[in-house]
C-alpha positions in Angstrom: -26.6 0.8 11.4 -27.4 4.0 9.4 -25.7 3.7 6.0 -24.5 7.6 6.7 -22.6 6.1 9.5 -20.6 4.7 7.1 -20.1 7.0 4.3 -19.0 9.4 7.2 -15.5 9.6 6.1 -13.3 7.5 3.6 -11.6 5.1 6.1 -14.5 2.8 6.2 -15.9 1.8 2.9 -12.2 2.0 1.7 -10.0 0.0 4.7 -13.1 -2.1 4.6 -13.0 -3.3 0.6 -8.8 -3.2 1.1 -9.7 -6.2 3.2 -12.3 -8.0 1.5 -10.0 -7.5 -2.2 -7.2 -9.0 -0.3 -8.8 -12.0 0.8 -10.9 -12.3 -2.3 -8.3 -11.2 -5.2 -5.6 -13.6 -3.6 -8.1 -16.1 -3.2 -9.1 -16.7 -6.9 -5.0 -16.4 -7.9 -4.1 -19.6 -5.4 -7.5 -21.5 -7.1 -6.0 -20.6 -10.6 -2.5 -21.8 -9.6 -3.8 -25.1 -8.7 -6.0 -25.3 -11.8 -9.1 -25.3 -9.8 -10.5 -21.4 -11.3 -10.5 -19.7 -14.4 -9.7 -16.1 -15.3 -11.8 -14.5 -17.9 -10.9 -10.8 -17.8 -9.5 -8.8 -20.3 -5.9 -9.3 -19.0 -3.9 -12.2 -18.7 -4.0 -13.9 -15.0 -0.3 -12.7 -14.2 -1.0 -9.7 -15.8 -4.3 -9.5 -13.8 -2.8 -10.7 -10.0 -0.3 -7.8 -10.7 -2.6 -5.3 -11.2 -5.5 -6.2 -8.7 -2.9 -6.1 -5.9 -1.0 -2.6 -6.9 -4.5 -0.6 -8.1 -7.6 -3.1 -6.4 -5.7 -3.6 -2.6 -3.2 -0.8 -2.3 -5.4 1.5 -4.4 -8.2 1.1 -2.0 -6.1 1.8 1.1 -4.5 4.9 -0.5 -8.5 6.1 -1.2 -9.3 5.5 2.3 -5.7 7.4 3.9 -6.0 10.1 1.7 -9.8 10.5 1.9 -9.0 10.8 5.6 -6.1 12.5 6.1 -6.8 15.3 3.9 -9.4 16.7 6.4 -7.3 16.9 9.0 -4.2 18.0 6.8 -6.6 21.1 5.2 -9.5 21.4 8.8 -11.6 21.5 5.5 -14.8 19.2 6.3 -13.8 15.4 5.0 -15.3 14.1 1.7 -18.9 12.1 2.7 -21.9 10.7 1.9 -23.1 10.3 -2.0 -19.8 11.8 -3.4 -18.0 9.2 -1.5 -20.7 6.6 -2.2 -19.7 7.1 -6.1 -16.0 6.7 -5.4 -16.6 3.6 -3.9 -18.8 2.5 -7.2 -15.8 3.4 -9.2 -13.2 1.5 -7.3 -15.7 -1.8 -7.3 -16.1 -1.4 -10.8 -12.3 -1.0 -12.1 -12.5 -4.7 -9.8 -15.5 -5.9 -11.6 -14.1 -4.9 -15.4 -11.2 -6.9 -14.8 -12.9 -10.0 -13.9 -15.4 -10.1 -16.2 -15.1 -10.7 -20.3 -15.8 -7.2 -21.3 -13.8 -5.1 -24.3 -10.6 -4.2 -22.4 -11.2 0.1 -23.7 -14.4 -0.6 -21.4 -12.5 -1.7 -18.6 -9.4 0.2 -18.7 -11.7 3.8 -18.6 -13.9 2.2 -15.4 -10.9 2.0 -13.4 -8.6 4.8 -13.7 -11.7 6.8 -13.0 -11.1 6.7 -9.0 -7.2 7.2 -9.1 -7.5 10.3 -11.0 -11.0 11.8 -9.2 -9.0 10.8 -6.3 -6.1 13.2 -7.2 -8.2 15.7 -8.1 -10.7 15.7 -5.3 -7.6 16.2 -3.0 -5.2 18.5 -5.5 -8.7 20.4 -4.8 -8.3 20.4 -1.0 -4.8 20.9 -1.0 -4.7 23.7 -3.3 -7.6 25.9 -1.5 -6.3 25.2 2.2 -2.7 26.2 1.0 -1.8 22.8 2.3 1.8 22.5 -0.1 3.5 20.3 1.8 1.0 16.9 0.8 1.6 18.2 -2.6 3.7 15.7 -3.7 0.9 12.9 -2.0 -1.4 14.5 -4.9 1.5 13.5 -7.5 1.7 9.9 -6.2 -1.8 9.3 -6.3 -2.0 10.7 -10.5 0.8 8.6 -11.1 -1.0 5.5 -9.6 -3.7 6.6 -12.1 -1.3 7.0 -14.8 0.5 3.7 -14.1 -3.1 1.8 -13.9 -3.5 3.3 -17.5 -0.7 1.9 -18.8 -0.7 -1.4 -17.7 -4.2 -1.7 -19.6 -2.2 -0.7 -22.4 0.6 -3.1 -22.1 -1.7 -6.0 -20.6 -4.6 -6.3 -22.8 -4.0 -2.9 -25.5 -1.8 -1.6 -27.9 1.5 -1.1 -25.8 4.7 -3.9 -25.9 4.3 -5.4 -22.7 7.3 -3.5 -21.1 6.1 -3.8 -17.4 6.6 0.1 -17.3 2.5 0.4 -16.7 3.5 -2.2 -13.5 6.8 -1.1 -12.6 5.4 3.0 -12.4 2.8 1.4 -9.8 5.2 0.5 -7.6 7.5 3.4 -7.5 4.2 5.5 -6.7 3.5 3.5 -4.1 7.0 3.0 -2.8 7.6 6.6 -2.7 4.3 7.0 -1.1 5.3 4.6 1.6 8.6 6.6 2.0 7.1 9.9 1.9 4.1 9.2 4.3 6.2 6.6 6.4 9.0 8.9 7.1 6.8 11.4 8.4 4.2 9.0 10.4 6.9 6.3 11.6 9.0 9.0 13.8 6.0 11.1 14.8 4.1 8.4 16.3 7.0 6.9 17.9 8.1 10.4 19.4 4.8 10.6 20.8 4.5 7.5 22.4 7.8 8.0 24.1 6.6 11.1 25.0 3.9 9.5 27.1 5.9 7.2 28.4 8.7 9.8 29.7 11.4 8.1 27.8 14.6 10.4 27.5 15.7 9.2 24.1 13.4 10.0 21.5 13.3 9.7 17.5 15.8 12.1 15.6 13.9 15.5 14.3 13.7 16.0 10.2 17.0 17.1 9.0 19.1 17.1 5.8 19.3 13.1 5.8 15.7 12.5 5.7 15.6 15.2 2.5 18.6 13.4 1.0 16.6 10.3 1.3 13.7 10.7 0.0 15.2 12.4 -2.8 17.7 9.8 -3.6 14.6 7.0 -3.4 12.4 9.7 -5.2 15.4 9.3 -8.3 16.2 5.8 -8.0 12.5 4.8 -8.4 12.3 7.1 -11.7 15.6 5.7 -12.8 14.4 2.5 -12.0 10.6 2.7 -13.7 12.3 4.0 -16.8 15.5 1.5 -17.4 14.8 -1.5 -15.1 17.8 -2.3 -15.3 21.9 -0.9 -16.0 24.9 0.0 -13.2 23.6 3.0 -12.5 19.6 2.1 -12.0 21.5 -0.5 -9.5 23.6 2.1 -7.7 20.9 4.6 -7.0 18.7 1.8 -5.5 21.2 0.6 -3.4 22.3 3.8 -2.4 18.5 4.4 -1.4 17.9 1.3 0.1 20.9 2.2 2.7 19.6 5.7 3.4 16.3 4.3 4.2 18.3 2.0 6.8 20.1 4.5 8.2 16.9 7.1 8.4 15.5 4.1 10.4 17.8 3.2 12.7 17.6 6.6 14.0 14.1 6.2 14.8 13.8 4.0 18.3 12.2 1.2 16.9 13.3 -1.2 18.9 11.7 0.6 22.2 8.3 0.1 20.7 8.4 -3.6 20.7 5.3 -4.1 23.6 3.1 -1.9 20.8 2.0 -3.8 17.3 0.8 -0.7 15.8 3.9 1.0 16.3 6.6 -1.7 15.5 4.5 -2.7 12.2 5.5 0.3 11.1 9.1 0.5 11.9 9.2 -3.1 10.4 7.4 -2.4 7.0 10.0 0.7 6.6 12.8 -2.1 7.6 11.2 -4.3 4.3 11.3 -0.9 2.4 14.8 -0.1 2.7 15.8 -4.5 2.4 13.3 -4.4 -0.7 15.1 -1.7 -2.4 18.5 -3.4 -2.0 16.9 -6.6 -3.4 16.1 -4.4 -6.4 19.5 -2.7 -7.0 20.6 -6.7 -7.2 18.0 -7.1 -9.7 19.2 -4.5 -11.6 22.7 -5.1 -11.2 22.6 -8.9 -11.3 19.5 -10.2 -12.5 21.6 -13.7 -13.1 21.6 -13.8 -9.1 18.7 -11.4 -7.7 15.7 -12.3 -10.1 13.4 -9.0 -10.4 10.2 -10.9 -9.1 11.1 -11.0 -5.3 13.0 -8.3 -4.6 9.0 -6.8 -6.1 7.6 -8.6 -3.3 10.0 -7.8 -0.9 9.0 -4.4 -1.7 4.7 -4.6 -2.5 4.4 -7.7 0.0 6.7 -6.8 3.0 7.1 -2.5 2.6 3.6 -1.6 1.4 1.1 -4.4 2.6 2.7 -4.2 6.2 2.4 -0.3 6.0 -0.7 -0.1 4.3 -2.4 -2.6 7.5 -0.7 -1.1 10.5 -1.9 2.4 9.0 -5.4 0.9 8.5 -5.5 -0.4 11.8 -4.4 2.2 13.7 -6.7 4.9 11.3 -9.8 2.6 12.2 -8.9 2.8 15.7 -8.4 6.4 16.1 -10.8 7.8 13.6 -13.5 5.7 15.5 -12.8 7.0 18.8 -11.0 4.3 20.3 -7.6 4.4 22.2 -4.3 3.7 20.0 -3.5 0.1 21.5 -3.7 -3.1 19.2 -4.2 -6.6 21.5 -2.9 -9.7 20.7 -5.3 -10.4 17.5 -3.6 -7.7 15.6 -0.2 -9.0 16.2 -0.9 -11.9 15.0 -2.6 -9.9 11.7 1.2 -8.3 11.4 3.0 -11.7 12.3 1.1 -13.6 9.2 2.1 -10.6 7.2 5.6 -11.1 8.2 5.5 -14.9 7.0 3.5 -13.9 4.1 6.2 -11.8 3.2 9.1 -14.0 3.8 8.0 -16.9 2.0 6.8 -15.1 -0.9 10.6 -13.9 -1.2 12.0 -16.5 -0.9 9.8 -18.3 -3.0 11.7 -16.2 -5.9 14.9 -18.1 -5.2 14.3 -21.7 -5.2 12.9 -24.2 -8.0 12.5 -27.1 -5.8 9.8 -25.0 -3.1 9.0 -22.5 -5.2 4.9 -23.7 -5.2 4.6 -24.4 -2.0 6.1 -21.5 -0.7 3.7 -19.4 -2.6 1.0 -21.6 -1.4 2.4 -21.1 2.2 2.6 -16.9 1.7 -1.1 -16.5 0.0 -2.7 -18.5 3.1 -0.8 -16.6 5.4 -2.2 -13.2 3.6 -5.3 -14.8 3.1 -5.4 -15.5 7.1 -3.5 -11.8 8.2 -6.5 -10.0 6.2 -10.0 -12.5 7.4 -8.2 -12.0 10.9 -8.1 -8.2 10.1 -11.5 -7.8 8.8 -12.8 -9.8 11.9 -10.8 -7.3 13.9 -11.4 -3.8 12.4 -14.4 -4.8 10.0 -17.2 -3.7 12.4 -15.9 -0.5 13.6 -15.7 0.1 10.2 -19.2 -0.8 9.1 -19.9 1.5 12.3 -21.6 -1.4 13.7 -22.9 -0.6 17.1 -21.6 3.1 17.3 -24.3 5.6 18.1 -24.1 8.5 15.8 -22.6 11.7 17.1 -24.9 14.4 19.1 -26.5 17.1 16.9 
């Protein structure tokens, strides 16, 4: 395989490490749980499984989407070769400081270096095509730098350890997944309806969709900066509802003979049940404890989005037609359970380990299954490169 192959565009080094960091990062947590592995970085485990799933796993797909997708956003050629060699150097070290005992100043300035080239390699994009609309994609992607910063500093630095550095990571990536997912979910539906002549399709953009991304776009910053009070609780639950309703508009339930499509209607479905788990959180943290409604939101919204994306990217970036077999069902399914148990982990005392032990296999086995899957067509293995 020609290492150019490769480095083509940012899908493939990026959905590729996603996978491997998933396996590996959740890995090493279960072997620490048990007492069976020791964690020598800078941060604290807790600290560290935090911030290797938000910034290693999630930050790594976001790379590879917006790597991607900008090129096709802008028609401006898609970032290759050496300068994407070095972002992929940047994201491995940012892993590689926090799992290693190095000074935590050394660590922390390796790995907000991809986050914020990242943002600024597409801000550049954006800005010279006149692309305005994926502005606000640039924002989310500088506060995931921002956030990374500030966990450093609450985790292993100077800061009180507030969670703010953690909680901003989410909201970025929540908002993300609303923003992208509202505009991907309906679209790809609509079009496969299309093809198949249906007469009912998904409802077109209107003032609902603005009101909801707005409302989540508020809640979240309500949210990352009081964690808690009525009102943080009332704007998430308000959010969480106008996610529902923006869903139920959207066929889902017609797309059930297509995994790539009803992943995606069912990690939005997690988005909009995560964000009600939060406004009890922050309403009643006595009865909804913060730490699953998190997962309901990172495990279920974000890592079902962020692998039906990466599958169907791989797919379709590669040249291949949009259908998913039975293998990547089964990749989704995993990530249902994985979801689920972790959830539900958060309520009980008397299963709480071996529920967690039950959702990090079932991640463990969604992402080997994904990487046998979509792993070679990422490593261009096999592909002949494209005619001069």
């Amino acid at each position: 395989m020609p290492f150019s192959r490769f480095l083509d565009r940012g899908f493939r080094p990026f959905f590729l490490l996603a996978g491997v960091h998933a396996v590996v990062a959740m890995a090493a947590w279960l072997l620490f749980l048990r007492g069976h592995l020791a964690l020598p970085g800078p941060m604290d485990p807790i600290s560290w499984h935090a911030h290797e799933m938000l910034f290693g796993f999630a930050g790594a797909a976001v790379a590879g989407f917006a790597l991607t997708a900008v090129a096709n956003w802008t028609g401006r050629p898609p970032l290759s070769g050496k300068p994407l060699l070095l972002l992929v150097l940047a994201w491995a070290a940012g892993r590689l400081g926090g799992a290693i005992p190095v000074p935590w100043e050394l660590a922390a300035a390796v790995d907000v270096v991809l986050p914020l080239a990242l943002a600024g390699l597409v801000g550049r994009e954006v800005a010279a095509a006149g692309n305005w609309r994926n502005l606000p994609v640039v924002v989310g992607i500088g506060l995931l730098g921002l956030a990374s910063a500030i966990d450093w500093l609450e985790a292993a630095g100077p800061l009180a350890d507030d969670d703010l550095g953690s909680r901003l990571g989410v909201a970025a990536l929540v908002g993300l997944t609303c923003l992208i997912g509202g505009r991907m979910v309906p679209a790809f539906t609509r079009n496969w309806l299309n093809r198949r002549q249906a007469t009912r399709l998904p409802a077109p953009p209107d003032r609902l969709d603005a009101a909801t991304l707005g409302l989540t776009t508020l809640a979240l910053a309500a949210w990352t900066g009081l964690a808690v009070g009525p009102v943080v609780a009332l704007l998430l639950a308000g959010a969480g509802l106008l996610n529902l309703l923006r869903l139920a508009r959207w066929r889902g339930l017609a797309t059930l003979s297509e995994p790539l499509l009803w992943s995606l209607h069912l990690g939005y479905l997690w988005l909009g049940v995560g964000l009600l788990l939060l406004a009890g959180a922050a309403g009643r943290p006595d009865v909804v404890p913060e730490v699953p409604a998190l997962h309901g939101l990172t495990a279920g919204a974000v890592g079902l989005t962020v692998v039906a994306v990466m599958s169907r990217a791989t797919l379709g970036h590669s040249g291949r037609p949009l259908v998913a077999g039975t293998d990547t069902a089964v990749v989704f399914a995993l990530l249902v359970v994985a979801a689920i148990s972790r959830v539900w982990a958060g309520f009980t005392s008397d299963f709480y380990l071996p529920l967690l032990l039950v959702s990090g296999g079932a991640w463990i086995a969604a992402f080997l299954l994904y990487l046998w899957r979509y792993g070679p067509i990422q490593l261009a293995l096999g592909e002949r490169p494209p005619p001069a």
